[in-house]
C-alpha positions as CSV (number, residue, x, y, z in Angstrom):
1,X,100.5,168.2,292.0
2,X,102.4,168.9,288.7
3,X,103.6,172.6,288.9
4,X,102.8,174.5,285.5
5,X,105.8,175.2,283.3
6,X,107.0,178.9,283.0
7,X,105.6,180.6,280.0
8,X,108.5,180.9,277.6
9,X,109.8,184.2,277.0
10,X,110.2,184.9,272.7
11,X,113.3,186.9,271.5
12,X,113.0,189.5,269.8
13,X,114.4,189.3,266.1
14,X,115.3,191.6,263.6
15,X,113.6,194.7,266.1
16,X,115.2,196.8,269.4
17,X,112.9,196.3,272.8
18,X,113.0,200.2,272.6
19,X,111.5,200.5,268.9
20,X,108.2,200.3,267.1
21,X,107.4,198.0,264.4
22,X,106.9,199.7,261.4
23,X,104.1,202.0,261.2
24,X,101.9,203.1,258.6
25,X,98.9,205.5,258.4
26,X,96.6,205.3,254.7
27,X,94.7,208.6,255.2
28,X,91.2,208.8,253.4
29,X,91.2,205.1,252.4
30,X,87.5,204.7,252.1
31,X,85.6,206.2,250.1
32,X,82.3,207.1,251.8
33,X,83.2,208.7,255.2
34,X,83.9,211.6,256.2
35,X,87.0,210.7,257.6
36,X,89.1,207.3,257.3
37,X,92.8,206.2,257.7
38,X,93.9,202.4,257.7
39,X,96.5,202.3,260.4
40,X,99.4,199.4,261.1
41,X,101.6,198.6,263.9
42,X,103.5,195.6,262.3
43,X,101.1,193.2,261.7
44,X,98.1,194.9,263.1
45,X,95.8,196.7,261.0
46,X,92.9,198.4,262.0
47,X,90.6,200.4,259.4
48,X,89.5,203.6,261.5
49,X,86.3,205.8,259.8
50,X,84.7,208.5,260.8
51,X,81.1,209.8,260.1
52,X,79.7,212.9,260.8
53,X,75.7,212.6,261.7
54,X,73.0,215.3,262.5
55,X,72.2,215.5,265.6
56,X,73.2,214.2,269.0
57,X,71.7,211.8,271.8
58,X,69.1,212.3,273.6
59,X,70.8,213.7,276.6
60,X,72.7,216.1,274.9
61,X,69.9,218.1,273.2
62,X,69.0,221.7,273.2
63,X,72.4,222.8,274.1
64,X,73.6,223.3,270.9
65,X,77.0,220.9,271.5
66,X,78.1,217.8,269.6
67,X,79.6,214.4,270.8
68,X,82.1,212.2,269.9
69,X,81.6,208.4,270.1
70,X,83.5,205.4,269.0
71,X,83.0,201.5,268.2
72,X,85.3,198.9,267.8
73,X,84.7,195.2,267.1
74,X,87.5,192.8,265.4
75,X,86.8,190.8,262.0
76,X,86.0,187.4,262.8
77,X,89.3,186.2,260.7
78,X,91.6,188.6,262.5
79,X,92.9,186.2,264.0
80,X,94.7,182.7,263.7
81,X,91.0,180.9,264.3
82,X,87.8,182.8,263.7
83,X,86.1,184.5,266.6
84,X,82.3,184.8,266.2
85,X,80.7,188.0,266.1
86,X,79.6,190.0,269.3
87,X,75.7,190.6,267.9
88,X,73.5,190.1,270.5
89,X,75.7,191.4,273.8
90,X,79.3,193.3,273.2
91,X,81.9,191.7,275.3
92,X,83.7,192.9,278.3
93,X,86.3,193.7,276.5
94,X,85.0,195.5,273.3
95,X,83.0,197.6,275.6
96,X,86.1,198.2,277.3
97,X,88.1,199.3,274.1
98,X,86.0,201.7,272.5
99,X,85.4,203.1,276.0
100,X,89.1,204.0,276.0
101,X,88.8,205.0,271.7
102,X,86.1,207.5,272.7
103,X,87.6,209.3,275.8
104,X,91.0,209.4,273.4
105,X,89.7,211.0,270.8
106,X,87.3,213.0,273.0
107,X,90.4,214.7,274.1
108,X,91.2,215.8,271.1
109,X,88.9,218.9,271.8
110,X,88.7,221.4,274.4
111,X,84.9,221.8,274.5
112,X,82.1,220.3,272.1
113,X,80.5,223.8,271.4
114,X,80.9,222.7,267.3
115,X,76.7,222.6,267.1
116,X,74.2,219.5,267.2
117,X,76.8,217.0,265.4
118,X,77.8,213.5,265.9
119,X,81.0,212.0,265.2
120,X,80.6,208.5,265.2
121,X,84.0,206.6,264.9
122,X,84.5,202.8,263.9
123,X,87.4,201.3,264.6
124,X,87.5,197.5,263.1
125,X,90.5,195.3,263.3
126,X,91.5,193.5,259.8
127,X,94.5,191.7,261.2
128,X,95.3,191.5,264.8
129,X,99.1,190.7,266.4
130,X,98.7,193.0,269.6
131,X,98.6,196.3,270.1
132,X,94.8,196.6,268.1
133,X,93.3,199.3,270.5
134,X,96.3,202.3,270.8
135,X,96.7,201.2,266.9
136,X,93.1,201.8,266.6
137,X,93.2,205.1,268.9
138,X,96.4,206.5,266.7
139,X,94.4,205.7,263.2
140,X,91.4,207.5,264.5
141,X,93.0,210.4,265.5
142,X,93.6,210.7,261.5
143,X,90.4,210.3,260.9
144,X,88.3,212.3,263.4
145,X,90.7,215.2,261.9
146,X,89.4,215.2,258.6
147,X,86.1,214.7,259.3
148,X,85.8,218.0,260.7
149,X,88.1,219.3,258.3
150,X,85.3,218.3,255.7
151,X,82.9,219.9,258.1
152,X,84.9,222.9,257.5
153,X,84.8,222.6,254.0
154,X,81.2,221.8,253.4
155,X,80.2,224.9,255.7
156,X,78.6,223.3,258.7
157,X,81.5,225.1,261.7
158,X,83.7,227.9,261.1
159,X,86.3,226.3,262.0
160,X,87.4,222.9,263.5
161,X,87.1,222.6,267.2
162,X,90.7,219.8,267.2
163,X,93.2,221.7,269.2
164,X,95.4,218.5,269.8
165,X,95.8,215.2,268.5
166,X,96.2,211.8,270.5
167,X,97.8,208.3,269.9
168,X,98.2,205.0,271.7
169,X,101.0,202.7,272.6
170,X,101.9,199.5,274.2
171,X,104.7,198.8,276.9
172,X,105.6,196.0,279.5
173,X,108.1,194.3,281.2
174,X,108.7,190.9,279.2
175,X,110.9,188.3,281.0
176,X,111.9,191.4,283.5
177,X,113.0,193.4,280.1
178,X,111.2,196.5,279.0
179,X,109.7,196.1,275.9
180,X,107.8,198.6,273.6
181,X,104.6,198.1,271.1
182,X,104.8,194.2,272.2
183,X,103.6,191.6,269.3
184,X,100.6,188.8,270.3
185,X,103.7,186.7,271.5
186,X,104.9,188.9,273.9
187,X,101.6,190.5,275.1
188,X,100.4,186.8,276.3
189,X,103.5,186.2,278.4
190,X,104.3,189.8,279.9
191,X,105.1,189.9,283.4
192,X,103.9,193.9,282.9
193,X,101.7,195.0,280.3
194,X,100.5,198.8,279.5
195,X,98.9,200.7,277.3
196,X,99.5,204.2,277.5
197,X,97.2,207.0,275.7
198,X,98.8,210.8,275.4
199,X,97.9,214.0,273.5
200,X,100.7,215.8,271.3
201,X,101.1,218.4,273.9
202,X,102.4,215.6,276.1
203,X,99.7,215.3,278.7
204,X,98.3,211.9,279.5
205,X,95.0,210.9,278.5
206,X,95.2,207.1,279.8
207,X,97.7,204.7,281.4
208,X,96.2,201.2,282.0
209,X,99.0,199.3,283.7
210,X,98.5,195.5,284.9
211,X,100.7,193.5,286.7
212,X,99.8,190.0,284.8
213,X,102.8,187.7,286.3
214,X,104.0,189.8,288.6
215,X,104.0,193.6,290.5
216,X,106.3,196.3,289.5
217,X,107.8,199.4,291.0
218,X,107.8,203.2,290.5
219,X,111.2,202.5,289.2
220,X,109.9,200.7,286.3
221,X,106.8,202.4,286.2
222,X,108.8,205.4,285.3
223,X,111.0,203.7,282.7
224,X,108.0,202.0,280.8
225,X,106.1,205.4,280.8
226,X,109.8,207.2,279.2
227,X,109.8,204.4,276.8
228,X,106.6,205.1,275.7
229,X,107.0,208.4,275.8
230,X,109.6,208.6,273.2
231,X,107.1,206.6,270.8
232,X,104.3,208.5,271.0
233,X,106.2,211.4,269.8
234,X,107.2,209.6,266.8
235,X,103.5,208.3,266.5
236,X,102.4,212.3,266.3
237,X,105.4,212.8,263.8
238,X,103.6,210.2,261.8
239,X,100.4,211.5,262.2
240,X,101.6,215.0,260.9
241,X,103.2,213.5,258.3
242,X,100.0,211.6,256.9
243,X,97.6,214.2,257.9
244,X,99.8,216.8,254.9
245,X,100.0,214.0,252.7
């Protein structure tokens, strides 16, 4: 039997394996929610809104708590060939995502004792070149804040109930190199890939780590989880910085 060639490994160009691509966060870039930010990790771009509804599932009711809740689905031309769209059944994988999108931003909050609201965040992907759900995670963060904010403003709570905010990044072991927010090209061949989810007060919300071609240590556990470490700070710098803008 012919033995399957090695997946190439791409260079790099023009980037560090320790740096982000450039990253960009459009607050309040549609007009009808409550809260929206259009996020981009290189190439990626995801449009992140955020509605605020009356009233909460049925299993919450009567105890005068809201909810949080996100959905994420990718344009059918985000990518080189069109996908169709998930209508009748979401996929494994989109169920997976805003799973992830909706404990995130969940933990943005200590409690959910803000009354019978529902936040409901959509997080659609215009262009995708990896690294589409902690893009998607950081952009909502955005705008989850200032839909409460204008729940503030409009006299439905006191006061917002965000105590923290939350962004996502990708990390894996490429070729045996670390690598940090990896491109489409580098996410299909990683011997490593992770995606790891943190609050600005440094605590870990999620760390999904797969060993695709191959297992990894604590050793490089630890070094992929400083790498991203250093990023998400400068992820929650951004976030600041968009969020006084």
């Amino acid at each position: 039997m012919e033995a399957k060639p090695e997946p190439s490994v791409p260079p790099r160009v023009g980037r560090p394996l320790d740096a982000m691509r450039p990253v960009s966060l459009e607050r309040g870039i549609a007009r009808h929610p409550e809260g929206s930010c259009l996020v981009a990790f290189g190439a990626t771009r995801v449009l992140c809104t955020a509605s605020v509804e009356d009233g909460v599932p049925a299993w919450r009711r009567g105890r005068g708590e809201g909810w949080i809740t996100a959905e994420y689905a990718m344009l059918p031309r985000a990518t080189k060939t069109r996908t169709n769209r998930e209508r009748a059944q979401l996929g494994g994988r989109t169920q997976e995502i805003q799973r992830l999108i909706g404990r995130s931003v969940r933990a943005m909050l200590d409690d959910f004792r803000f009354g019978e609201y529902t936040v409901k965040v959509d997080c659609d992907v215009l262009d995708a070149d990896g690294g589409t759900r902690t893009a998607a995670i950081t952009g909502a963060c955005v705008a989850v804040v200032d839909a409460f904010e204008w729940m503030v403003r409009t006299g439905r709570i006191p006061v917002s109930p965000v105590r923290r905010r939350v962004a996502g990044v990708s990390v894996g072991l490429v070729g045996g190199e670390p690598r940090l927010d990896l491109e489409y090209v580098e996410d299909v061949v990683a011997d490593v890939d992770m995606n790891v989810v943190a609050t600005s007060e440094g605590r870990f919300v999620e760390v999904q780590g797969t060993g695709e071609q191959s297992s990894f240590d604590r050793r490089e556990l630890d070094g992929l989880l400083d790498l991203a470490g250093a990023a998400l700070q400068s992820l929650d710098r951004a976030q600041q910085a968009a969020l006084r803008g």
